[in-house]
C-alpha positions as CSV (number, residue, x, y, z in Angstrom):
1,X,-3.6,0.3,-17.2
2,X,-6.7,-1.5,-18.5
3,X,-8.5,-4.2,-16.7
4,X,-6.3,-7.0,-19.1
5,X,-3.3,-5.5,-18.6
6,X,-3.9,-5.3,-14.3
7,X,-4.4,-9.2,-14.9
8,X,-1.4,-9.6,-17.1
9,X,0.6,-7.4,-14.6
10,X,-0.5,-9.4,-11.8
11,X,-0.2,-12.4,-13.3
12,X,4.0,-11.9,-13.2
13,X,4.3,-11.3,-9.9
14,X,5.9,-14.5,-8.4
15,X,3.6,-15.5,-5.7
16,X,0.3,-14.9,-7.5
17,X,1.5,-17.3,-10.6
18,X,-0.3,-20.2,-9.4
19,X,-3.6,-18.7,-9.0
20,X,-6.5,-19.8,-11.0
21,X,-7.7,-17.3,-13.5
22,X,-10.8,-16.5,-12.0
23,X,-8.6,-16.4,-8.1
24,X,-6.9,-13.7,-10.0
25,X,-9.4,-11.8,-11.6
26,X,-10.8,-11.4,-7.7
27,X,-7.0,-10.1,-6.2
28,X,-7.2,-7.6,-9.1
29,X,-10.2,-6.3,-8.8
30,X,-10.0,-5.8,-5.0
31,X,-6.8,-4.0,-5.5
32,X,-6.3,-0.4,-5.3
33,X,-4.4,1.0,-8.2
34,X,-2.2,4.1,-8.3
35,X,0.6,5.8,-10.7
36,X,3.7,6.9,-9.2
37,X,6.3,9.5,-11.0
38,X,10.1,9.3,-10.4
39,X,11.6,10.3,-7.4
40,X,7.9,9.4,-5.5
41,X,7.9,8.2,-2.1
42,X,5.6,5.3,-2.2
43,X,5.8,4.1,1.4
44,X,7.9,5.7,4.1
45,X,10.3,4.7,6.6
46,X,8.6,3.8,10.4
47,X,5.2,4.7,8.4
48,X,2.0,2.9,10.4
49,X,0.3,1.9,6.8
50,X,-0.1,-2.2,6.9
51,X,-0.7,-2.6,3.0
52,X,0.8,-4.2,0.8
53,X,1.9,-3.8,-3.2
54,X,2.2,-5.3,-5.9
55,X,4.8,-3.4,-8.5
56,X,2.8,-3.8,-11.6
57,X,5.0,-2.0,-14.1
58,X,7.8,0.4,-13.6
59,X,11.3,0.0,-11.2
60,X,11.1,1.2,-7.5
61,X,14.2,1.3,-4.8
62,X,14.0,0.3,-1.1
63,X,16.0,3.0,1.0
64,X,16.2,4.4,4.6
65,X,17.8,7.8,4.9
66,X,19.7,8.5,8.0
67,X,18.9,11.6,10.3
68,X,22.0,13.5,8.6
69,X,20.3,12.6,5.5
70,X,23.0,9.4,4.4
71,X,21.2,7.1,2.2
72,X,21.5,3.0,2.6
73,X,20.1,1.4,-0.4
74,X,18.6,-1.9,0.1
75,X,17.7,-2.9,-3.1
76,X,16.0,-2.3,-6.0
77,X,13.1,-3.4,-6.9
78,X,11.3,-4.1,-11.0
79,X,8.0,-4.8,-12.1
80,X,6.7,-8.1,-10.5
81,X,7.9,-7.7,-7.4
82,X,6.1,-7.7,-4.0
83,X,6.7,-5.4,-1.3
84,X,5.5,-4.2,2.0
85,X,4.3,-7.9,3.1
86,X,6.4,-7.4,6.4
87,X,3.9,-4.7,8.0
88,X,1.1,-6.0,5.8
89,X,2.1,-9.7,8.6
90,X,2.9,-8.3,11.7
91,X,1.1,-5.1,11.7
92,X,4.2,-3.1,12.6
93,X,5.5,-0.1,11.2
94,X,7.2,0.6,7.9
95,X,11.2,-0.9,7.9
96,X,12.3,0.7,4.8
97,X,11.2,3.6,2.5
98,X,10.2,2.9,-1.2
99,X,10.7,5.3,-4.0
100,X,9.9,5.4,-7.3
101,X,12.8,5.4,-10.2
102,X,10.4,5.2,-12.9
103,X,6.9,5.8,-13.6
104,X,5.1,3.1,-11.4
105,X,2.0,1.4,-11.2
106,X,1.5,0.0,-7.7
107,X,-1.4,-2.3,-7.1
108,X,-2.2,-2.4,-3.2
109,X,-4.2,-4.8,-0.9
110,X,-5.3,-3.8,2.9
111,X,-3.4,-6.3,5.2
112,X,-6.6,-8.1,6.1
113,X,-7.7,-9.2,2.5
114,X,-4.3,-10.1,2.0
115,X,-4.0,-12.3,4.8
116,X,-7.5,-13.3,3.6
117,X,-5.8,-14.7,0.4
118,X,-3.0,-16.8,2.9
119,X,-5.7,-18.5,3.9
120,X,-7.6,-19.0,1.1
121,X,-4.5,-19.9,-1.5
122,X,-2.1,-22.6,0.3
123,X,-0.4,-21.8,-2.8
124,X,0.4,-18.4,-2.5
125,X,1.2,-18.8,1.3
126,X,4.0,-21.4,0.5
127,X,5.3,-19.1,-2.4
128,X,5.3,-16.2,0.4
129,X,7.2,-18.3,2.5
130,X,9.8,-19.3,0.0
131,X,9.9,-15.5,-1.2
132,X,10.8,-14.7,2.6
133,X,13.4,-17.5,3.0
134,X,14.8,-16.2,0.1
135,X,15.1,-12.9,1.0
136,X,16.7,-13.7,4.9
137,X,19.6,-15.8,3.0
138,X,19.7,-12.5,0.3
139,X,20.2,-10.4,3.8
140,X,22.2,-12.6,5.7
141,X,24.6,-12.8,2.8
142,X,24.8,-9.2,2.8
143,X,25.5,-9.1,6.6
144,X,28.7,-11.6,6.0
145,X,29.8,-9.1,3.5
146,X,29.5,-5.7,5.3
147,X,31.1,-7.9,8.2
148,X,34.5,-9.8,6.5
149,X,35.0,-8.3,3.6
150,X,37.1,-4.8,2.4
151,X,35.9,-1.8,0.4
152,X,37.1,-3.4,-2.5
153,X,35.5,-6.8,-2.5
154,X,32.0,-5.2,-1.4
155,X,32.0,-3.8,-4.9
156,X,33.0,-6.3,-6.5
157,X,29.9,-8.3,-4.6
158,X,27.7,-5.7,-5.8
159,X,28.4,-5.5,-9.0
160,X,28.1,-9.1,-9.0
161,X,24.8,-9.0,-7.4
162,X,24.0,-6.7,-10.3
163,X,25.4,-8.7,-13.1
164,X,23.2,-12.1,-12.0
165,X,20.4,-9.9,-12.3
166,X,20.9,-8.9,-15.6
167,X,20.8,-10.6,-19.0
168,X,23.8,-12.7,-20.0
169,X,25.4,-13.5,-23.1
170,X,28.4,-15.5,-23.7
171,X,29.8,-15.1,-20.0
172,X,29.2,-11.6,-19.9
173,X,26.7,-9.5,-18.5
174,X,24.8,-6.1,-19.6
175,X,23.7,-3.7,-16.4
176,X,21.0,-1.4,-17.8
177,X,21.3,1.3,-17.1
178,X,24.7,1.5,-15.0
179,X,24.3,2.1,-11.4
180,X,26.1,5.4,-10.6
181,X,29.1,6.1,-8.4
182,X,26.8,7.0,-5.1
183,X,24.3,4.0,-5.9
184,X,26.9,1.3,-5.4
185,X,28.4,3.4,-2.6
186,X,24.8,3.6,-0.5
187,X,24.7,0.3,-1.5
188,X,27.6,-1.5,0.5
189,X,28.5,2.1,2.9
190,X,31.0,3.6,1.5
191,X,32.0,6.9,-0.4
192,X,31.9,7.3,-4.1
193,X,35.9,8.0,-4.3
194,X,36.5,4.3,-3.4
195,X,33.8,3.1,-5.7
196,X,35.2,5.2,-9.0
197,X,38.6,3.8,-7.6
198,X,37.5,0.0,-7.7
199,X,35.8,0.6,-11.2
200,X,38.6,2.4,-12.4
201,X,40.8,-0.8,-11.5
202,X,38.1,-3.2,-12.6
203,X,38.1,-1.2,-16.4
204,X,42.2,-0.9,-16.3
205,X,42.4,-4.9,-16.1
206,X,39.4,-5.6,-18.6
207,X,36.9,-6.9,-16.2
208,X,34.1,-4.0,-16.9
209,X,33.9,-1.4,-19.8
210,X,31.5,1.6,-19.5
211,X,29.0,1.4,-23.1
212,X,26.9,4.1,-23.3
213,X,24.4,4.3,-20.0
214,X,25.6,0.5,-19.4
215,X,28.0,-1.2,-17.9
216,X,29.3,-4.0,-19.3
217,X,30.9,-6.7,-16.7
218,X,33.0,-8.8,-19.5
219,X,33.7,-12.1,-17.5
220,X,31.1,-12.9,-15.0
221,X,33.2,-16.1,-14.0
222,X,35.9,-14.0,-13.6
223,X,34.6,-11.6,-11.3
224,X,32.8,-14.8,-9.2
225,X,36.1,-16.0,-8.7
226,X,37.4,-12.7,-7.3
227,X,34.7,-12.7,-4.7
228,X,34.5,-16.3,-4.0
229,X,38.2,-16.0,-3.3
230,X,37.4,-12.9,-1.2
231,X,35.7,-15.0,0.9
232,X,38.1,-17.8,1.2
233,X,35.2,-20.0,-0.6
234,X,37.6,-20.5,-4.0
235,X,37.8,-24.0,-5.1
236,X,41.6,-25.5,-5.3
């Protein structure tokens, strides 16, 4: 990337938006900037590093693999997003692993010079804040899943998870490119078998449809209802 495109990058990235050009001309150029290939670890699990990134361009996944080697899948993550802000705070070790899916450019700050820019930036302090909150309710949401609900409706959660973060037309929504079997099982802890299942179900009553490397979810409403009901939130 050149120097315009580090600020255009930058510039994207939700809790930077409200800095003044020349506030983020300074966060870019005390970054440190580095490429990452698919399949790259870019931080690792219980790691001491305390930095923390900026995903400038490219899509990354937060993962922790168990000691036999089972992978849980947090999250992915696409270009604009923070990450790493939780050691980069309290100075403790890594909680999660981040990978690379596609070619990556990762801009970093040492923990110091970004709590540095807390202090300096109200601004981007409240937006960390809010980005946190967000993320506890995202967790906590997941938690009430994993805790009330089946196999079933944990997909169909997850696949609605996917399809709010995914363009929308018409009531439907396109997931590019289509998460595979094991994703969604890592996902929600399960095994692929009960996932192809589900989808199999889901495709049989006209719900999803398979389109090339996408997956087309046909009636968002439809499959909000499903898990809404699932969780005895449906409206009467």
């Amino acid at each position: 990337m050149d120097h315009q495109q580090q600020l255009h990058a930058l510039g994207r990235v939700a809790i930077l938006a409200g800095l003044s050009p020349s506030a983020l001309e300074r966060v870019v150029t005390s970054c440190k900037w580095r490429e990452f290939v698919p399949g790259q670890q870019i931080l690792a699990y219980q790691d001491p590093s305390t930095d923390v990134h900026f995903l400038a361009a490219g899509r990354a996944r937060v993962i922790i693999y168990s000691r036999e080697g089972k992978a849980v899948v947090f999250t992915d993550l696409n270009a604009g997003t923070m990450f790493g802000e939780i050691a980069a705070i309290d100075r403790g070790p890594r909680s999660a692993s981040v990978e690379a899916l596609e070619n990556s450019s990762i801009a970093s700050l040492t923990a110091d010079q970004f709590e540095n820019l807390l202090l300096r930036e109200p601004r981007v302090a409240l937006a960390t804040l809010r980005q946190f909150a967000s993320e506890v309710r995202r967790l906590s949401e997941r938690v009430l899943e994993f805790s009330t609900l089946v196999v079933q409706n944990r997909i169909q959660a997850e696949l609605l998870r996917l399809a709010a973060s995914s363009p929308q037309h018409h009531g439907e929504a396109i997931i590019s490119p289509a998460p595979s079997l094991s994703d969604i099982a890592n996902r929600i802890s399960t095994h692929r078998e009960a996932v192809s299942r589900e989808l199999s179900r889901l495709t049989s009553v006209g719900l999803i449809r398979r389109q090339g490397g996408d997956l087309r979810i046909r009636d968002v409403a439809r499959l909000e209802e499903f898990v809404r009901e699932a969780k005895g939130e449906a409206e009467y």
